[in-house]
N, C-alpha and C positions, 0 to 999 in steps of 0.2 A: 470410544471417546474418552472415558476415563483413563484408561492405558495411555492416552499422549499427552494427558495431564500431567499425570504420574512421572510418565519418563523425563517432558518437561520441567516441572521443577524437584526434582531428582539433575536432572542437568545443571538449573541452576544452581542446585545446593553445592552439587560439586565444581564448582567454578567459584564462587563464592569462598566457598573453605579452604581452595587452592589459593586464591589471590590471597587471603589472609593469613594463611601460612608461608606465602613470599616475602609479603612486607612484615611479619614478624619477625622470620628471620633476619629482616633488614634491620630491623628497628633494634635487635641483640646485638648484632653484627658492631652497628654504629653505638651504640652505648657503652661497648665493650671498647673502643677506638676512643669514645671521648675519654672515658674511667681511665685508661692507660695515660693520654695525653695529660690528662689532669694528676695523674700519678707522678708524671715526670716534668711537669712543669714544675709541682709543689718540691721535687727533688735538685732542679737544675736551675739556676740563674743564666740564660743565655748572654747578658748582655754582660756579665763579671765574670762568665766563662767558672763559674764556681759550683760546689753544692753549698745549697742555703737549707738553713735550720728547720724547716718544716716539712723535710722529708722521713719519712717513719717508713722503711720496707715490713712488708710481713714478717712474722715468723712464720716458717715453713715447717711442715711436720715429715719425715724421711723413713720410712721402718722401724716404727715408734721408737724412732730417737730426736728428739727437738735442736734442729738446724736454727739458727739462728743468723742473720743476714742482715748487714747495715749497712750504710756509708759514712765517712771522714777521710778527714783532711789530715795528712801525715807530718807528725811536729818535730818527730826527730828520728835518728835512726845509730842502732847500736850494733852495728857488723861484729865486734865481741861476744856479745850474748844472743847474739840472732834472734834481736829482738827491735821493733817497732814502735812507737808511740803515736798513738793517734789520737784527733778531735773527734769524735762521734755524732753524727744527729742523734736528735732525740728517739728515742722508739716507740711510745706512745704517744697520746693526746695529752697533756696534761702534767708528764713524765719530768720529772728535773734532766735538766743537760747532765750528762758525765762531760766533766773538764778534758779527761784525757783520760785513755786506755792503752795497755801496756799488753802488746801482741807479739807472743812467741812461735816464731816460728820453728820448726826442725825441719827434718830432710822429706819426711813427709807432706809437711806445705806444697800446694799447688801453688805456683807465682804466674800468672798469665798479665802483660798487657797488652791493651785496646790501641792499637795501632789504624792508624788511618794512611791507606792508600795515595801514592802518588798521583795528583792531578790529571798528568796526561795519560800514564798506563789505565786508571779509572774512567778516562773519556772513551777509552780505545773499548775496553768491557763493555760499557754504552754501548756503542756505535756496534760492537759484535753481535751483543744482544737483542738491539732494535730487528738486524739481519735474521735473526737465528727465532726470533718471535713470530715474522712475519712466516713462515714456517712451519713454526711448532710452538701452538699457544701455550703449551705448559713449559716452555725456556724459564729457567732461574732466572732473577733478574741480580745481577751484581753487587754485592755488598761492599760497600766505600769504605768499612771498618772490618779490621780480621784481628781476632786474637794469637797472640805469641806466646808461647812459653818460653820464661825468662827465669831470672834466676835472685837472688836478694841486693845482686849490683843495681840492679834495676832501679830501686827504690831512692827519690832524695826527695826531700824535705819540699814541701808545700802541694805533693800530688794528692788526687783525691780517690780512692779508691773503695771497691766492694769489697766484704769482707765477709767470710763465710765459718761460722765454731759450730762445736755442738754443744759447746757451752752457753749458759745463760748470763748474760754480760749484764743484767742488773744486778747492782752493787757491787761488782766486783771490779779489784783495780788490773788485773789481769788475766786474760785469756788463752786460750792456742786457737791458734789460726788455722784452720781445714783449707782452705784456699783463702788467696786474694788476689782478687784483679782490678791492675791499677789503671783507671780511666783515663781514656786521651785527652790533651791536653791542648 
């Protein structure tokens, strides 16, 4: 009699602990989806198709070397000096704007941009996809954006791009650029 107790709620404990570690992971899962959302909403103005000023990306730590990663808006461009000038967001809370930053690049610069797919070739990836899922539930699902690698013709005056040093761009009027990739537009 106590044996079917036991197993009893022994059963339910684990049923119990099971269901709460499903919707835990749900409730990570989704917090982590808003935190991002909310990440790039405070990064992207949809409606002016712009970045606006209250975007701050982390700093990233790389092989204890400190990567540093931001966004701005490009105000001019120097094909002579192979150099860039941009607007930056802030990078902190509280942080004063940099006016403008002065980004060198060299032959080592990564330049990639965010190119968006043709409409119809993108329906067509859809429609392969829907086919290829019903199938095989772990099908990729098509990405409407691909990056290019490009080269410093790329760049004109008013895009908004990410920007990748391992320099610390506080206080300083200029940096070098480890990559930059310039956002679709």
């Amino acid at each position: 009699m106590n044996y079917k107790k036991i197993f009893l709620y022994l059963f339910l404990f684990i049923i119990i602990f099971l269901l709460g570690g499903i919707s835990g992971g749900f409730v990570v899962k989704n917090n982590i989806k808003i935190e991002k959302d909310r990440i790039l909403s405070d990064c992207w103005d949809n409606a002016r198709k712009e970045l606006v000023g209250t975007c701050r990306p982390p700093l990233v730590i790389n092989d204890n070397t400190a990567v540093t990663n931001f966004y701005g808006k490009l105000l001019e461009i120097n094909s002579e000096l192979n150099q860039i000038v941009i607007d930056p967001a802030p990078l902190d809370d509280g942080e004063d704007k940099i006016s403008s930053l002065v980004l060198e690049i060299s032959a080592d610069t990564a330049i990639e941009q965010v190119i968006k797919k043709n409409d119809v070739e993108y329906q067509k990836e859809l429609a392969e996809f829907d086919k290829k899922f019903e199938i095989d539930k772990n099908a990729v699902y098509p990405m409407q954006y691909f990056n290019k690698k490009s080269d410093f013709s790329a760049f004109q005056v008013g895009q908004s791009a990410t920007v990748t040093s391992t320099e610390d761009v506080r206080g300083k009027s200029s940096v070098k650029a480890v990559m930059i990739k310039i956002n679709y537009q």
